[in-house]
Backbone as CSV, one residue per row, in Angstrom:
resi,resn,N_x,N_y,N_z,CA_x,CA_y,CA_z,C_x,C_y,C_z
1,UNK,30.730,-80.388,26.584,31.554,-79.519,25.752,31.164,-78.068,25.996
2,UNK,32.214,-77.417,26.444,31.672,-75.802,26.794,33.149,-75.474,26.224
3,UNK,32.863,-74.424,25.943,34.209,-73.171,26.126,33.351,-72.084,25.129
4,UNK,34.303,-71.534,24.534,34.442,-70.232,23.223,33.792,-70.427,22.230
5,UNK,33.634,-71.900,21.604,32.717,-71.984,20.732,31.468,-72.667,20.499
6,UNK,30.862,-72.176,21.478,29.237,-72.231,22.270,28.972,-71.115,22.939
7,UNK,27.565,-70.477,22.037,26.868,-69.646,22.709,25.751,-70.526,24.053
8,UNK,25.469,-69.760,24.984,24.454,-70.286,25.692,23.163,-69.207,25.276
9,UNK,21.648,-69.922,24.960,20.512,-69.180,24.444,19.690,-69.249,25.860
10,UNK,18.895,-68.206,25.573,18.043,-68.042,26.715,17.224,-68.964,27.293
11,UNK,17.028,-70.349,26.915,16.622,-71.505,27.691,17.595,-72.502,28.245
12,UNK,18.929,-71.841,27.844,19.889,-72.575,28.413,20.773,-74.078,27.612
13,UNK,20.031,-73.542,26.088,20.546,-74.747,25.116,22.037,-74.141,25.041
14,UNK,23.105,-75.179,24.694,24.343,-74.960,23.944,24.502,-74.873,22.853
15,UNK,24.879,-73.969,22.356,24.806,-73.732,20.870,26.016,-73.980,19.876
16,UNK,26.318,-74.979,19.313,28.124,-74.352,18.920,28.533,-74.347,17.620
17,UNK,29.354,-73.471,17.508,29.361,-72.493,16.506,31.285,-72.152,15.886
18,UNK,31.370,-72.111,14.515,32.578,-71.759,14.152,32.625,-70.547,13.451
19,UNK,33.957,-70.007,13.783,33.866,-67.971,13.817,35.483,-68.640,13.061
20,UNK,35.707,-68.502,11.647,36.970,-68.376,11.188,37.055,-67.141,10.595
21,UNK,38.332,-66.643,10.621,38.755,-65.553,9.793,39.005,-64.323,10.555
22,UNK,39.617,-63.104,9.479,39.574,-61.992,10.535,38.257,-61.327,10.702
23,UNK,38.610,-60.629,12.181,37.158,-60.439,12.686,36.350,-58.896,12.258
24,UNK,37.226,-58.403,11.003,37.004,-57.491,11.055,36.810,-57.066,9.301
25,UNK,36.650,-58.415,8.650,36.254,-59.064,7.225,34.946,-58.951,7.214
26,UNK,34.355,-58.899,5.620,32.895,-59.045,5.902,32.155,-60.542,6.037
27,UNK,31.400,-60.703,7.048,30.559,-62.175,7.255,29.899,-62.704,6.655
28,UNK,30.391,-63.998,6.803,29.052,-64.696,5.619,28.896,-66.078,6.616
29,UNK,27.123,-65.670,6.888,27.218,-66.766,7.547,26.010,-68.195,7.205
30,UNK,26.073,-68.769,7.747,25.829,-70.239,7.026,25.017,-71.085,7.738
31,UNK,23.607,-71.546,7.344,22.192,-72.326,7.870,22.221,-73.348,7.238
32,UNK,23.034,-74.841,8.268,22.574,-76.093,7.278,21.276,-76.720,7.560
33,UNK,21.427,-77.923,6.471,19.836,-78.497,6.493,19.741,-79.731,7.199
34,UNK,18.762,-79.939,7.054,18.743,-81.080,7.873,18.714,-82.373,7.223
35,UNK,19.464,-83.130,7.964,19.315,-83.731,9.733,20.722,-83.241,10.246
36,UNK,21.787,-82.580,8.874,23.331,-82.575,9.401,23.899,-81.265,10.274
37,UNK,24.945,-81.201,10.337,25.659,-79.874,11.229,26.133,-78.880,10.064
38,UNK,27.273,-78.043,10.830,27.451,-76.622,10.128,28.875,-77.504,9.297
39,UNK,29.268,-78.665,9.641,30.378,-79.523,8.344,30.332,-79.521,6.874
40,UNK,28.531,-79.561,6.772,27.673,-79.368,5.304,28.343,-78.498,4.944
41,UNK,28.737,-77.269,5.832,29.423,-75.988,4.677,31.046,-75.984,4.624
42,UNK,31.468,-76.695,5.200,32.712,-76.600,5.184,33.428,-76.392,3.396
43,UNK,33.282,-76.956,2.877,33.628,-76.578,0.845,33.727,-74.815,1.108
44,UNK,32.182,-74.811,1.985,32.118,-73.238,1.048,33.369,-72.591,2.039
45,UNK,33.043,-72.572,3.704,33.521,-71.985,4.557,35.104,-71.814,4.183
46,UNK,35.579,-72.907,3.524,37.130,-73.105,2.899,37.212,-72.194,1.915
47,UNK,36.340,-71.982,0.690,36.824,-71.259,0.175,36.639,-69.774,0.011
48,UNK,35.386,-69.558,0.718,35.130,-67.692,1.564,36.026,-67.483,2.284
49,UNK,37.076,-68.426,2.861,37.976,-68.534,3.978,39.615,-67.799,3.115
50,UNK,39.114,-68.081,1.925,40.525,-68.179,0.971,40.435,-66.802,0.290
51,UNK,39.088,-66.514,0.185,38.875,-64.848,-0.551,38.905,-64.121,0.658
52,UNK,39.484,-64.350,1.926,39.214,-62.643,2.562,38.260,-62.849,3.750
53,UNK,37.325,-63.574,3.423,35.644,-63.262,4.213,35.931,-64.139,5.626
54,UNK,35.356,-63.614,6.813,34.804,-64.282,7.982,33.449,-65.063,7.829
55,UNK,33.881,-66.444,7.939,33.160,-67.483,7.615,32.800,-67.989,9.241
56,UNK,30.963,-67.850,9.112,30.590,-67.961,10.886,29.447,-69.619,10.673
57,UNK,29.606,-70.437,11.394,28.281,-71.702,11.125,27.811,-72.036,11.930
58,UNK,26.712,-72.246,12.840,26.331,-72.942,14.031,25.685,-74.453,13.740
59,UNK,25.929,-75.554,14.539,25.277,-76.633,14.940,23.273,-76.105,15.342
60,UNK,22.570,-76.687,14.781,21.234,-75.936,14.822,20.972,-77.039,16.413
61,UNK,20.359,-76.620,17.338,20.255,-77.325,18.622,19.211,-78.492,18.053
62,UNK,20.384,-79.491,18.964,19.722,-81.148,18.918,20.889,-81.852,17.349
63,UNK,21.396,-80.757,17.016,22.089,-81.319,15.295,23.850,-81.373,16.128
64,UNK,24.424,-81.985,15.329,25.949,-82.009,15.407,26.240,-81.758,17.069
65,UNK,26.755,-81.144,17.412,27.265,-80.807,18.771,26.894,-79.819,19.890
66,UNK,25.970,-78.870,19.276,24.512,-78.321,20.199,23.720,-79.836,20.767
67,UNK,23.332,-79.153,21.862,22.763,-79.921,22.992,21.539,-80.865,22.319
68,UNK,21.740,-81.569,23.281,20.196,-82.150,22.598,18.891,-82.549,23.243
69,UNK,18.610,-80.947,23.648,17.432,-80.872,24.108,16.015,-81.176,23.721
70,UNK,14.981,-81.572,24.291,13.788,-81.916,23.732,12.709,-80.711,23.586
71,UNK,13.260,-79.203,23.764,12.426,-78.190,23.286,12.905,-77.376,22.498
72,UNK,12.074,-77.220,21.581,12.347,-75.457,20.592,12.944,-76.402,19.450
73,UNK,12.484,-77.273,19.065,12.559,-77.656,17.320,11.501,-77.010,16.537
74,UNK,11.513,-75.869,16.425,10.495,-75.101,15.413,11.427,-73.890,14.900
75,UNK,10.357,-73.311,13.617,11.494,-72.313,13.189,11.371,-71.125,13.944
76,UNK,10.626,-70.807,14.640,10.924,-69.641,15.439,12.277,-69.681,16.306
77,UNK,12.309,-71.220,17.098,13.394,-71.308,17.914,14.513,-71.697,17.286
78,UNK,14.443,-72.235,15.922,15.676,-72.074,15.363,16.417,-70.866,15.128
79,UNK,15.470,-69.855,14.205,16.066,-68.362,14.649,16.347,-67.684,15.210
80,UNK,16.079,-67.965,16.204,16.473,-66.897,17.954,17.721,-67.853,18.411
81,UNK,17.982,-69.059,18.315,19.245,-69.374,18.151,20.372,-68.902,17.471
82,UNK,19.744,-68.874,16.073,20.774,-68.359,14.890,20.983,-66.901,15.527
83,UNK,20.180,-66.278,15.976,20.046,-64.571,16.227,21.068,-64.390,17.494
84,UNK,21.450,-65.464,18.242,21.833,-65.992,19.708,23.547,-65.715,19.224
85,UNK,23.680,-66.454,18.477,24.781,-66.959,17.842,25.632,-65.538,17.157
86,UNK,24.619,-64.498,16.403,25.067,-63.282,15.865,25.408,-62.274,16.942
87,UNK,24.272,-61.850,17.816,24.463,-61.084,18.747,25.514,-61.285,19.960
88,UNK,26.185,-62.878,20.165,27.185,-62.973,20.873,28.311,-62.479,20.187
89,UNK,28.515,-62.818,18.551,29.548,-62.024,18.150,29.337,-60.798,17.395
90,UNK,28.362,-60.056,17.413,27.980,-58.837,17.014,28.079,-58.726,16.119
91,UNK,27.683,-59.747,15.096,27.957,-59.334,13.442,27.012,-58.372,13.236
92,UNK,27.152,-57.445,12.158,27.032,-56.457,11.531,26.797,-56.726,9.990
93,UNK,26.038,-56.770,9.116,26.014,-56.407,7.607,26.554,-57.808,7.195
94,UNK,25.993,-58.504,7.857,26.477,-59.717,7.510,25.519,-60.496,6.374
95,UNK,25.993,-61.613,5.611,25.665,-62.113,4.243,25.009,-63.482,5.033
96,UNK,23.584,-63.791,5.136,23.127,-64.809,5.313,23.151,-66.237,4.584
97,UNK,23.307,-67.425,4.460,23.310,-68.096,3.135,22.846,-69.272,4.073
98,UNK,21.513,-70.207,3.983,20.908,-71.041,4.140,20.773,-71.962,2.961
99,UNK,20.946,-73.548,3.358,20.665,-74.730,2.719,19.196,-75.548,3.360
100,UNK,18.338,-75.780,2.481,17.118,-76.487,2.360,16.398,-75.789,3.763
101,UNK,16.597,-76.969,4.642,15.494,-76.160,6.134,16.583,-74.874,6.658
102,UNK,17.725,-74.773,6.571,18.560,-73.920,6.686,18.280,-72.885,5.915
103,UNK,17.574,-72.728,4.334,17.214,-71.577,3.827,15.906,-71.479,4.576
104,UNK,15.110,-72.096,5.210,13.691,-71.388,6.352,14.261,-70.696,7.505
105,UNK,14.949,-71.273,7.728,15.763,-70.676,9.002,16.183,-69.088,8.859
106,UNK,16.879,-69.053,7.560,17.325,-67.726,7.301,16.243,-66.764,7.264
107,UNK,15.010,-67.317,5.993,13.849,-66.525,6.124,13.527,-65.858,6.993
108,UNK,13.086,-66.975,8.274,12.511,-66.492,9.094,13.876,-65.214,10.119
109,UNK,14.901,-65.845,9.629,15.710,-64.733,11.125,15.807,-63.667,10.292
110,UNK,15.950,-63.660,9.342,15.850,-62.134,8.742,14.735,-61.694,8.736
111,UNK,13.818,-62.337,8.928,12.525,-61.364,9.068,12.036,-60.639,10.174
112,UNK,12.548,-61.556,10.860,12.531,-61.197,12.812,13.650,-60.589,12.970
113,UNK,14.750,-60.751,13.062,15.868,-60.499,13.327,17.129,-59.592,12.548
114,UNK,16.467,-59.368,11.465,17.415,-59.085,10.534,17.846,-57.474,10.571
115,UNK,17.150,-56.602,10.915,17.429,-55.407,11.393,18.498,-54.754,11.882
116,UNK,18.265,-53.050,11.917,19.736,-52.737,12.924,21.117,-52.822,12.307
117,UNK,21.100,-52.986,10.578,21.972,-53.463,9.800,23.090,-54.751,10.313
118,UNK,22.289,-55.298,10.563,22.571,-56.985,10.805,22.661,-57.815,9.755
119,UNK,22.184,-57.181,8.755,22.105,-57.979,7.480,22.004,-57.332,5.955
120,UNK,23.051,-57.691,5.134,23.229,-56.963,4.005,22.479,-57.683,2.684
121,UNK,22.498,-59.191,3.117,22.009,-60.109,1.630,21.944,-61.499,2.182
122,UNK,21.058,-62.101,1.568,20.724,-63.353,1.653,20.292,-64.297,0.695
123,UNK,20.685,-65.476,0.875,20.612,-66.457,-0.262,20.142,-67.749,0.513
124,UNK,19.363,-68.276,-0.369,18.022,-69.489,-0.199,18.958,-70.550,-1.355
125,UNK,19.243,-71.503,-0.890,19.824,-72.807,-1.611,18.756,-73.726,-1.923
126,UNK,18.063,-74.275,-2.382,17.599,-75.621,-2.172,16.424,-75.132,-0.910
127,UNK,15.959,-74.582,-1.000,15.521,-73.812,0.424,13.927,-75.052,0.387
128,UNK,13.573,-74.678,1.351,11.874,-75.173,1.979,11.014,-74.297,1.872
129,UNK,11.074,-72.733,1.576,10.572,-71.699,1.548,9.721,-71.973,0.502
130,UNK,8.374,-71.600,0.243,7.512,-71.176,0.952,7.113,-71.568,2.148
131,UNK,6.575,-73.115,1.582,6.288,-74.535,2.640,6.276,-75.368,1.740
132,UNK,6.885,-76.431,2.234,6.945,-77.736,1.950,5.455,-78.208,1.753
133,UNK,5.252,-78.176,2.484,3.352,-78.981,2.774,2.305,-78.868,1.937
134,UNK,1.305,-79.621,1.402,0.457,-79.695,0.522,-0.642,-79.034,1.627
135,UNK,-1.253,-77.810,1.070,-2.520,-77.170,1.999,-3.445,-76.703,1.247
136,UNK,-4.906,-76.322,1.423,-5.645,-75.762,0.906,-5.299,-74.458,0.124
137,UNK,-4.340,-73.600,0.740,-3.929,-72.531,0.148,-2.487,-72.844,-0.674
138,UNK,-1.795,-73.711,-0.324,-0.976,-74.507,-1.117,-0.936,-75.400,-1.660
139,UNK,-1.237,-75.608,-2.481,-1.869,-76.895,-3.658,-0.688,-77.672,-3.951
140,UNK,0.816,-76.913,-4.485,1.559,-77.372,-5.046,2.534,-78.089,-4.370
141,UNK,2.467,-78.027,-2.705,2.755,-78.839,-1.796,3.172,-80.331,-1.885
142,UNK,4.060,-81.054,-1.078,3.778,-82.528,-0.941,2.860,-82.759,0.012
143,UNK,2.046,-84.274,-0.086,1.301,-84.498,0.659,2.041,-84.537,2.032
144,UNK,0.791,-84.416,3.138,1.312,-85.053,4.524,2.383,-86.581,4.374
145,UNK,1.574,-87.027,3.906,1.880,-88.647,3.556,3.370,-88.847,3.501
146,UNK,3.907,-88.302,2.730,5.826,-88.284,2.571,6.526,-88.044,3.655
147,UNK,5.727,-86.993,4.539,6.973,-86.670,5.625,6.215,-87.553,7.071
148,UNK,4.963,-88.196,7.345,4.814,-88.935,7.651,5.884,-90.190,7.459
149,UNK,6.418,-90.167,6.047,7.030,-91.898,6.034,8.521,-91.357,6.464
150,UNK,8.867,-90.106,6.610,10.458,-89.178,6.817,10.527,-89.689,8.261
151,UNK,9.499,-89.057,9.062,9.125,-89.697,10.252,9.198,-91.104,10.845
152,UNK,8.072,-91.562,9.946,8.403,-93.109,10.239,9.948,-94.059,10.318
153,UNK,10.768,-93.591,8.845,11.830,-94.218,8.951,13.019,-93.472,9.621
154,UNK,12.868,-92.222,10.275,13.874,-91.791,11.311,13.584,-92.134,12.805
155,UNK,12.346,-92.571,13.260,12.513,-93.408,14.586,12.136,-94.716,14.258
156,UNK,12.334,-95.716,13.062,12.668,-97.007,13.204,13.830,-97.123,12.568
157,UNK,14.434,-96.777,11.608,15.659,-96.804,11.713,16.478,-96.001,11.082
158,UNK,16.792,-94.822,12.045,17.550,-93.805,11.510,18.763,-94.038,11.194
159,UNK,19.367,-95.409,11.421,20.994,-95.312,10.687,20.853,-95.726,9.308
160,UNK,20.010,-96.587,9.061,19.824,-97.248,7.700,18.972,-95.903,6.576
161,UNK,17.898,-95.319,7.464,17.672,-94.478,6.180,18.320,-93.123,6.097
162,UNK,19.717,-92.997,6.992,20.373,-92.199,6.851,22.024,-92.217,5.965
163,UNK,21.672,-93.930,5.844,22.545,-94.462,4.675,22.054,-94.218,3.153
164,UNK,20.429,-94.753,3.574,19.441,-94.413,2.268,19.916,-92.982,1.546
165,UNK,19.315,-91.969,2.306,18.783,-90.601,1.767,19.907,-89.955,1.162
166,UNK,20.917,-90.235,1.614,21.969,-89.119,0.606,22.041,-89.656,-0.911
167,UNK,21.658,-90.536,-1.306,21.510,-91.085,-3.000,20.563,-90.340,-3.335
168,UNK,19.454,-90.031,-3.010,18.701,-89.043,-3.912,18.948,-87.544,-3.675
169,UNK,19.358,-87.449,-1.951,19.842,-86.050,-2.715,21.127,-85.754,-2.687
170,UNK,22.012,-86.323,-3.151,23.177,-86.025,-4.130,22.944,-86.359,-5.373
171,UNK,21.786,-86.689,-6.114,21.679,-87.006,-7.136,22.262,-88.678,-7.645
172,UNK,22.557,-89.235,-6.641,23.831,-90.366,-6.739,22.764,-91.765,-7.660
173,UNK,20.994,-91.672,-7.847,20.374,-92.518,-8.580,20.507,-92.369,-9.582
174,UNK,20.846,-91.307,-10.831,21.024,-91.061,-11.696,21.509,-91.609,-12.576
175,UNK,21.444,-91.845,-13.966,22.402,-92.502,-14.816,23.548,-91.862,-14.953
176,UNK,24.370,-92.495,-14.670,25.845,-91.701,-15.172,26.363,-91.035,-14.251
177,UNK,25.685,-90.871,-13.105,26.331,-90.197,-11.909,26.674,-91.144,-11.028
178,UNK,28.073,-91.712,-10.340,28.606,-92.277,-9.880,28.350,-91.771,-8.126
179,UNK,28.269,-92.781,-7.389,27.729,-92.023,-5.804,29.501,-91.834,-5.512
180,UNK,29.328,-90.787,-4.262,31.170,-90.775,-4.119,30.422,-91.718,-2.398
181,UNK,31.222,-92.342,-2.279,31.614,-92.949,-0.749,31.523,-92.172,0.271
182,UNK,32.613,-91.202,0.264,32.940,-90.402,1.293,32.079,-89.469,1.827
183,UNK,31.391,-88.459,0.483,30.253,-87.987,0.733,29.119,-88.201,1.629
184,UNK,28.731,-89.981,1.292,27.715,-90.616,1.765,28.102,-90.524,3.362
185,UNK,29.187,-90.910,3.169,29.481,-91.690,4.828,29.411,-89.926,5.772
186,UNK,30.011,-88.824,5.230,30.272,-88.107,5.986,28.891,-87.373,5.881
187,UNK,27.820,-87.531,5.242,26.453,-87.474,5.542,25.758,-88.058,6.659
188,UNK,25.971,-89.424,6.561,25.944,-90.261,7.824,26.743,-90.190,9.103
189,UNK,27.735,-89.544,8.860,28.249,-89.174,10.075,27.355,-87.359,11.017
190,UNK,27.527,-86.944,10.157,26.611,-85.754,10.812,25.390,-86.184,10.861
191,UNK,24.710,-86.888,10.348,23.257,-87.010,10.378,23.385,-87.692,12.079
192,UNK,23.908,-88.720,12.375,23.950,-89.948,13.709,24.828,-89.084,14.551
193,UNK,25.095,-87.713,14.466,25.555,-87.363,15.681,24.579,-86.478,16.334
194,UNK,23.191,-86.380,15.634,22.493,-85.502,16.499,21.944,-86.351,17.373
195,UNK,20.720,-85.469,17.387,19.450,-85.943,18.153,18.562,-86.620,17.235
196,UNK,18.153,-88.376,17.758,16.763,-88.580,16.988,15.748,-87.697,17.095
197,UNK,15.623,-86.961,18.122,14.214,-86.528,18.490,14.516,-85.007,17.799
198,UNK,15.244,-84.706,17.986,14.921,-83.117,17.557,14.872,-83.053,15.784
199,UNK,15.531,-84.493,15.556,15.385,-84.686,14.233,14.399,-85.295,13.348
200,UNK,13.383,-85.648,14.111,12.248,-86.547,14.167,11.281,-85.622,14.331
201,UNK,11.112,-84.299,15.376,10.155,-83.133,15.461,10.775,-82.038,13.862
202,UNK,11.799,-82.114,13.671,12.378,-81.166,13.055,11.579,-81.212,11.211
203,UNK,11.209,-82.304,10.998,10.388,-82.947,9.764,8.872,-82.002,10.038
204,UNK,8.455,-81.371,11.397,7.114,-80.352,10.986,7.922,-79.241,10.731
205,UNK,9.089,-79.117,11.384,9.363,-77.382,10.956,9.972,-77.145,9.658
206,UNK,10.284,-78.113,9.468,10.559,-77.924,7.918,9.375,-77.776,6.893
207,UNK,8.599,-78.761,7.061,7.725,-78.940,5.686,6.618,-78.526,6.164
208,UNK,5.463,-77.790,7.673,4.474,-77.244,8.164,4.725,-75.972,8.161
209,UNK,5.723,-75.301,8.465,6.328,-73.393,8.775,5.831,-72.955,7.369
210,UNK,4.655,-71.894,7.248,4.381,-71.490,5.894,5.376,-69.640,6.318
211,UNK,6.332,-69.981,5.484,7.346,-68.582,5.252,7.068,-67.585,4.391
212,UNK,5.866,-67.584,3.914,5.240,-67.136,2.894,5.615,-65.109,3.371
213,UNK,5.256,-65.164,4.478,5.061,-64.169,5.205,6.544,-63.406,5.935
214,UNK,7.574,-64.211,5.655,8.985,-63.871,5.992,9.374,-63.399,4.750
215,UNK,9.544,-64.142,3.881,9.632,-63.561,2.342,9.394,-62.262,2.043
216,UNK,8.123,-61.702,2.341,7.469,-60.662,1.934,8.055,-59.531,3.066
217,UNK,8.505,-60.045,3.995,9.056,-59.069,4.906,10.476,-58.928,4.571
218,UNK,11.184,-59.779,4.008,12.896,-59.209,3.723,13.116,-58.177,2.893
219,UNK,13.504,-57.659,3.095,14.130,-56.102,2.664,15.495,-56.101,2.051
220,UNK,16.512,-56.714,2.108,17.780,-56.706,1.885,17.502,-57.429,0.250
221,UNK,18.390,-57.639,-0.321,18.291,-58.156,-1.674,18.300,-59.911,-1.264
222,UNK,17.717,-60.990,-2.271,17.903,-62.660,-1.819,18.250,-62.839,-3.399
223,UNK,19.299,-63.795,-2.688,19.509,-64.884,-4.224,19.037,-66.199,-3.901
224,UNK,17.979,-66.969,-4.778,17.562,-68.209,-4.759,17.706,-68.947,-5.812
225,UNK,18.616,-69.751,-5.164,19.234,-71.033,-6.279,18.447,-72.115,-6.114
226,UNK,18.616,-73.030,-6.901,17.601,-74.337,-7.169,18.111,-75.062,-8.240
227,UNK,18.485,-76.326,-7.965,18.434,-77.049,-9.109,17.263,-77.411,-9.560
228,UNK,17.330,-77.973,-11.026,16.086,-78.703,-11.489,15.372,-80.133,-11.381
229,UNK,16.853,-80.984,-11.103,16.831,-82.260,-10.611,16.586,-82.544,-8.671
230,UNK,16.359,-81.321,-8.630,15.912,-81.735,-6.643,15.183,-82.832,-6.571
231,UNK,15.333,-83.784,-5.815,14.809,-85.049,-5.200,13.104,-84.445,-4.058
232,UNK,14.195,-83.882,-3.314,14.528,-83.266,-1.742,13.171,-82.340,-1.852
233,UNK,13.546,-81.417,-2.581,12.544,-80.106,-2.397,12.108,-79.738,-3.598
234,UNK,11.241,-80.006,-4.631,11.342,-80.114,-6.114,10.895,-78.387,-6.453
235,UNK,11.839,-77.996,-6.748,12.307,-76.470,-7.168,10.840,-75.825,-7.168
236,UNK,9.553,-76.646,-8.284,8.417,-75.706,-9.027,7.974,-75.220,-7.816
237,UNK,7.726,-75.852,-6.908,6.900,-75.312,-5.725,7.697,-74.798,-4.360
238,UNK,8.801,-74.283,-4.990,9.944,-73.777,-3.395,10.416,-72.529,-4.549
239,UNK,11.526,-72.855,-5.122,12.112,-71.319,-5.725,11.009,-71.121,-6.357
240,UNK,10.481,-71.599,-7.488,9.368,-70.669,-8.194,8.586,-69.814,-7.903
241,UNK,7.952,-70.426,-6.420,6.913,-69.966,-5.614,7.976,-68.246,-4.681
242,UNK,8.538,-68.993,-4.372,9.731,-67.845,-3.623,9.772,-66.822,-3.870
243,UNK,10.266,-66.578,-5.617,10.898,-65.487,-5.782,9.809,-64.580,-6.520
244,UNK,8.770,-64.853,-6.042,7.670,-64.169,-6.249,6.876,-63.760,-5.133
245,UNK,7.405,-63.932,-4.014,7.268,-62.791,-2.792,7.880,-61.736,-2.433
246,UNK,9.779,-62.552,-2.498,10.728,-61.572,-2.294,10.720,-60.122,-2.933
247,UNK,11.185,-59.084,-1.994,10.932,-57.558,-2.651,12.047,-57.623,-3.620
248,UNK,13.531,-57.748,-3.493,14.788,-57.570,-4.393,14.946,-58.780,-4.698
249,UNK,14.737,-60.187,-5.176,15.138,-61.202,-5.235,15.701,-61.466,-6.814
250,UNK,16.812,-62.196,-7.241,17.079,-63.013,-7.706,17.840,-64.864,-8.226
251,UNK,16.738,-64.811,-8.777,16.481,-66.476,-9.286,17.300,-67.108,-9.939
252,UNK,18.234,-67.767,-10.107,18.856,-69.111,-10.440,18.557,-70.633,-10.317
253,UNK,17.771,-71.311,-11.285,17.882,-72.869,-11.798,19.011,-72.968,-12.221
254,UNK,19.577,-74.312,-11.807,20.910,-75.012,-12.598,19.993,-76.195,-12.944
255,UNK,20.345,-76.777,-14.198,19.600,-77.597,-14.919,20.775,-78.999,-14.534
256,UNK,19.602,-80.043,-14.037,20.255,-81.151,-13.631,21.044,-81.340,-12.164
257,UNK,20.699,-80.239,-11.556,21.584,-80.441,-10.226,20.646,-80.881,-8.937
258,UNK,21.234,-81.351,-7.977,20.495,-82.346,-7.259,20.325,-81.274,-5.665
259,UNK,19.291,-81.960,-5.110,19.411,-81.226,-3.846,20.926,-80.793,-3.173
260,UNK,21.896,-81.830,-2.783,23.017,-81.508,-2.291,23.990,-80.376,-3.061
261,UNK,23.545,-79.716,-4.148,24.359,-79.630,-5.039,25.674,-78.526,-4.888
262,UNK,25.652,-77.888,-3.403,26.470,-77.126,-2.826,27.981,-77.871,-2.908
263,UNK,27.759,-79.487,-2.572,28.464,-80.500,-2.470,28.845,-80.719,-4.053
264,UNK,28.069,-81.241,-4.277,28.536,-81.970,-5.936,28.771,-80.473,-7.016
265,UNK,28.651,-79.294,-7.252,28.462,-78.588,-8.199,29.395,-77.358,-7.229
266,UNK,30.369,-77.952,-6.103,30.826,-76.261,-5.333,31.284,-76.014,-6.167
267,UNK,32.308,-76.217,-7.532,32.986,-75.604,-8.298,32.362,-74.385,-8.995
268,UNK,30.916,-74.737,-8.886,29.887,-73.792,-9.739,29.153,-72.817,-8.903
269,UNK,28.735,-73.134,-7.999,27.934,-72.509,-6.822,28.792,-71.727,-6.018
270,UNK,30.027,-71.826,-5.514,30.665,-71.115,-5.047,31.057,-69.600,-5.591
271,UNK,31.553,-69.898,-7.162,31.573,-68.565,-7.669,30.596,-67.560,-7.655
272,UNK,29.298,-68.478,-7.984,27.896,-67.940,-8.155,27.446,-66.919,-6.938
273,UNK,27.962,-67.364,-5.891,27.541,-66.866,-4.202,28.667,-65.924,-4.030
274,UNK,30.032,-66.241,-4.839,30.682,-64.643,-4.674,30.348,-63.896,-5.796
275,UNK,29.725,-63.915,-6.471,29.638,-62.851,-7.586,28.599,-61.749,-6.921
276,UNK,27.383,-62.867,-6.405,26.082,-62.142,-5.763,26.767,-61.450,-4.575
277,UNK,27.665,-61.908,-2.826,27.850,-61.104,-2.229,28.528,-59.950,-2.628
278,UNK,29.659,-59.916,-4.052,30.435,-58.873,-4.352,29.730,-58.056,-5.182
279,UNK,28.964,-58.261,-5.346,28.177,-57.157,-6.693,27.515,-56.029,-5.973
């Protein structure tokens, strides 16, 4: 697959990427999480699509329809991708918005990359930021042990625990919350179109990358949302920790909402993310 919507990055990965809208709107562009593609945003991309805005998403390499190479699953090389992806279309003052390892991603490219007025604002969903990882200097961490078993059951059987995982984070175990079908399946469909392997290395860059140090370097204003019911990334030790690095940041808990909750709660989150880029 080559044409127009694939950048090529300086090791020669394919990158591919959707550029809707006019080109001369302000950008808002979009870091999904993992294991899925830039489809995760489609809700939002539809309806930034409907207010006006140029809505931009890339496939993160080895995910959805980027290549699936066996180097550069870390967050450095995720960002120089994402950065790959901007500088082919020269965005300008553009609105960053990352989901779970997709909010590390952002961290880090705005910290590296974000310059040169490349970037006006950014928002952390459900993010991984600080670090995931239980460390001496991070206490409030999960153990190794969990993403060890993330590991384990994505190279023995990544279709089955990719049937598993969207129930806890859509919230779908819950009492009273009904799982939707479609959701699930089209979870499972982006999840089984990547790469095992880049998705299998991609479990250190998520929960080992301490962003502690990207945080403290963003300059632009961040909004960090979090539900309280996260499965996935349990808010106390990701937003809490967060928005107490950031220089301009503000904090949003939604009480009861689940990791996916971009998905299950867009009616709510969507407004929320235009109020913050329009303000």
């Amino acid at each position: 697959m080559t044409g127009k919507s694939f950048v090529i990055t300086q090791d020669g990965t394919q990158i591919f990427y959707k550029d809707w809208g006019p080109k001369t709107a302000q950008t808002i562009v979009f870091h999904h999480g993992w294991p899925l593609s830039s489809d995760d945003w489609d809700t939002q991309m539809l309806y930034f699509l409907g207010k006006g805005f140029r809505v931009v998403a890339h496939d993160r390499r080895g995910h959805g329809r980027s290549s699936q190479v066996s180097e550069g699953h870390d967050m450095d090389t995720y960002a120089a991708d994402a950065n790959a992806v901007v500088e082919h279309l020269d965005l300008k003052n553009a609105v960053h918005i990352g989901h779970s390892t997709g909010g590390g991603e952002v961290a880090r490219y705005v910290a590296k990359f974000g310059g040169n007025g490349r970037v006006s604002k950014a928002v952390l969903i459900s993010a991984v930021t600080p670090i995931m990882l239980k460390t001496e200097a991070f206490p409030l961490g999960l153990p190794i042990e969990v993403f060890d078993g993330l590991r384990e059951q994505t190279a023995n059987n990544r279709a089955q625990f990719y049937k598993d995982l969207p129930i806890p984070f859509y919230g779908f175990n819950r009492d009273g919350v009904k799982p939707i079908d479609g959701v699930i399946d089209n979870w499972w469909r982006q999840g089984m179109t990547g790469a095992a392997l880049a998705h299998y290395e991609g479990i250190k860059a998520f929960s080992e990358t301490d962003l502690s140090g990207d945080l403290k370097a963003i300059e632009v204003p961040v909004l960090i949302l979090h539900g309280d019911d996260d499965q996935i990334v349990p808010y106390k030790a990701a937003a809490l920790e967060a928005i107490k690095l950031v220089k301009h940041g503000t904090l949003k808990i939604y009480e009861g909402y689940p990791h996916g909750m971009c998905t299950t709660h867009a009616d709510v989150i969507n407004p929320d993310l235009l109020a913050f880029i329009q303000a």
